[in-house]
C-alpha positions, 0 to 999 in steps of 0.5 A: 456816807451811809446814815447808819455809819455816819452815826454809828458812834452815837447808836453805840451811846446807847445801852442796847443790853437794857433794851434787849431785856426789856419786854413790852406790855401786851396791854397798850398800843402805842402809836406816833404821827410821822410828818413827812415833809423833810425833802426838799422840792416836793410837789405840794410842799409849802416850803421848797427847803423845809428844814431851812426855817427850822436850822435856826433852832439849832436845838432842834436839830435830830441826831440825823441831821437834816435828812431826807426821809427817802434817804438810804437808811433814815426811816429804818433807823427810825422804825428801829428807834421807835421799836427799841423805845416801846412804840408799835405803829407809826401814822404817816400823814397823808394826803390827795390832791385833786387830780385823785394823786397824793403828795408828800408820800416818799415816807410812806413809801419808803416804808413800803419798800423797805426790807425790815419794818421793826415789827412796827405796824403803819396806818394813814392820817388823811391830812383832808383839811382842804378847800375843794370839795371831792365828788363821790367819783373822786372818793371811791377812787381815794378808797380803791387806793389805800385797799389796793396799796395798803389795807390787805397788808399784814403790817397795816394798823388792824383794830378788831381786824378792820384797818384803821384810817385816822381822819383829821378833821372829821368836821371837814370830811362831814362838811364834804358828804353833806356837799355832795348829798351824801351823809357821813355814813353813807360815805365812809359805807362805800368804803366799807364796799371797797374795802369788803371787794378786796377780802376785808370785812370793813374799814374802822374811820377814827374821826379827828375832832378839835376845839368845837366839841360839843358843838353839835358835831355827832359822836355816836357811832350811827355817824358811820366812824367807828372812834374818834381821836385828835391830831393835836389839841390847843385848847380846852374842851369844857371852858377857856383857860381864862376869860378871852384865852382859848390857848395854852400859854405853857405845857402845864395848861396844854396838859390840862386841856388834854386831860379835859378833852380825855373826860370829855369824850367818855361823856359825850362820845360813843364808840372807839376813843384812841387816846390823843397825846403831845410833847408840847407846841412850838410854831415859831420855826414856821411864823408862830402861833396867832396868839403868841403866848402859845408857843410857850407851850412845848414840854420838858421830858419830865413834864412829857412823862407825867402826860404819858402816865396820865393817859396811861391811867386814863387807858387803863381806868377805861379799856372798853373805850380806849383799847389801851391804844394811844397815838402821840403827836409827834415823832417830827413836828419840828416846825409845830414843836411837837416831836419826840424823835432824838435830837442832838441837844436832848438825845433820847430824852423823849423816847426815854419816857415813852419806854418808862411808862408803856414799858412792861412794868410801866416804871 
């Protein structure tokens, strides 16, 4: 049965009229990371039937069921959601093996191939936290690729009108460079190269940075990347939540170590900051976090929507910096507990909060 028939009665729940009138701020560019590892038997998958360990957790079941990503309708009802609730681009998680092929792309490509993209944008987060080192040959190849298939695409995530790559980890990705005698700069400069061979004036790295600020990592813009955000973060910036304790053991203090990183980086960071944000943590689905206690620390909406405001404020106290763009973590995390996408327990509740704060009048 068609997705889109299949929940049709649910979609009619919703008050399309208010949506129709409701207008979005030019101010703020919102985006969400998009996980795309819902299809069973995919090479390079951890798990061979991704959604069995999540069917437990019956609250965390979406309004889709346990779909397939690639399957007819799915990732269009999804780009129409995010449309209808304020969002305007969508990172798909990203990554290569090897043998210079990715994996885990049929989100993305389903993108690609589909008819109506709800006029929300994409990029790629290269998911690079891997072991094996990739030669500069192995580079370039990666680089020709996403010019060739994605960067000239009028739908792909321009900033100041050079496309934009999110890296996860930009310590691994430094750490790789220097391996093979090359410093961060002049590796993402080939990118430049290969991205200025196919008609574009350059390509924009948003560095992914994580709990070892400070830690003399280079956040000046001479390290080649034009920002830097967070997939996700679990601790502090500045100190830990207590002495011993580097996790949050509940949303609130989950908050608090975000707004911490947020301040942080307009100290001791130079260039672009896309402003990181989260619906919470959650890991047990898939084992559970190393400290337990921080599996406590998935959200209510209403703690969501005081998060969104703060970093609405956050933006709008530092537009030079941030562009008024953010990215939330996630739209369907469901293993990691960070997700905003509908689900049959709180249907619209999350989306709900993204459309309250970065709508037009910010409510």
């Amino acid at each position: 049965m068609n997705i889109l028939v299949r929940f049709r009665a649910l979609l009619l729940g919703v008050s399309i009229a208010w949506m129709a009138a409701t207008t979005y701020a030019d101010d703020f560019r919102i985006g969400v990371y998009y996980f795309p590892g819902w299809k069973a038997g995919q090479m390079g998958n951890a798990r061979e039937l991704p959604w069995a360990p999540i069917k437990p957790y019956t609250e965390r079941e979406p309004v889709l069921g346990w779909y397939s990503e690639d399957a007819p309708g799915v990732l269009s009802q999804q780009l129409q959601w995010m449309r209808d609730y304020g969002l305007d681009f969508v990172v798909f998680d990203w990554l290569w093996g090897r043998t210079d092929r990715p994996f885990l792309n049929h989100a993305v490509d389903a993108y690609l191939s589909g008819k109506s993209k709800q006029d929300i944008d994409f990029a790629i987060l290269w998911a690079n936290h891997t072991e094996y080192v990739f030669s500069a040959a192995q580079f370039d190849t990666l680089f020709r690729y996403w010019a060739q298939r994605y960067f000239s695409r009028p739908d792909y995530l321009k900033i100041d009108g050079k496309p934009a790559v999110f890296i996860f980890s930009a310590e691994k990705l430094n750490e790789n460079a220097r391996k093979i005698g090359l410093t961060p700069a002049k590796l993402i400069a080939r990118a430049d190269e290969i991205a200025r061979e196919f008609g574009l004036s350059g390509v924009n790295f948003i560095g992914g940075v994580g709990a070892n600020n400070g830690r003399g990592f280079d956040y000046s813009t001479a390290s080649g990347y034009a920002g830097f955000s967070a997939y996700n973060f679990h601790g502090m910036a500045t100190h830990s939540y207590e002495p011993g304790r580097t996790m949050s053991h509940s949303y609130a203090e989950l908050d608090t170590g975000y707004r911490n990183h947020w301040a942080w980086m307009m100290t001791n960071a130079e260039g672009l900051y896309v402003v990181p944000m989260t619906s919470g943590w959650d890991k047990r689905p898939w084992g559970g976090s190393k400290d337990p206690g921080h599996d406590n620390s998935r959200s209510t909406p209403l703690e969501f929507d005081r998060h969104l405001r703060a970093s609405r404020k956050f933006m709008t106290e530092n537009p030079g910096r941030t562009k008024g763009i953010g990215v939330i973590c996630c739209w369907n995390e469901f293993g990691e507990g960070s997700f905003i996408e509908p689900t049959r327990e709180q249907g619209f509740a999350y989306l709900d909060m993204v459309r309250r704060v970065f709508g037009a009048t910010g409510q």
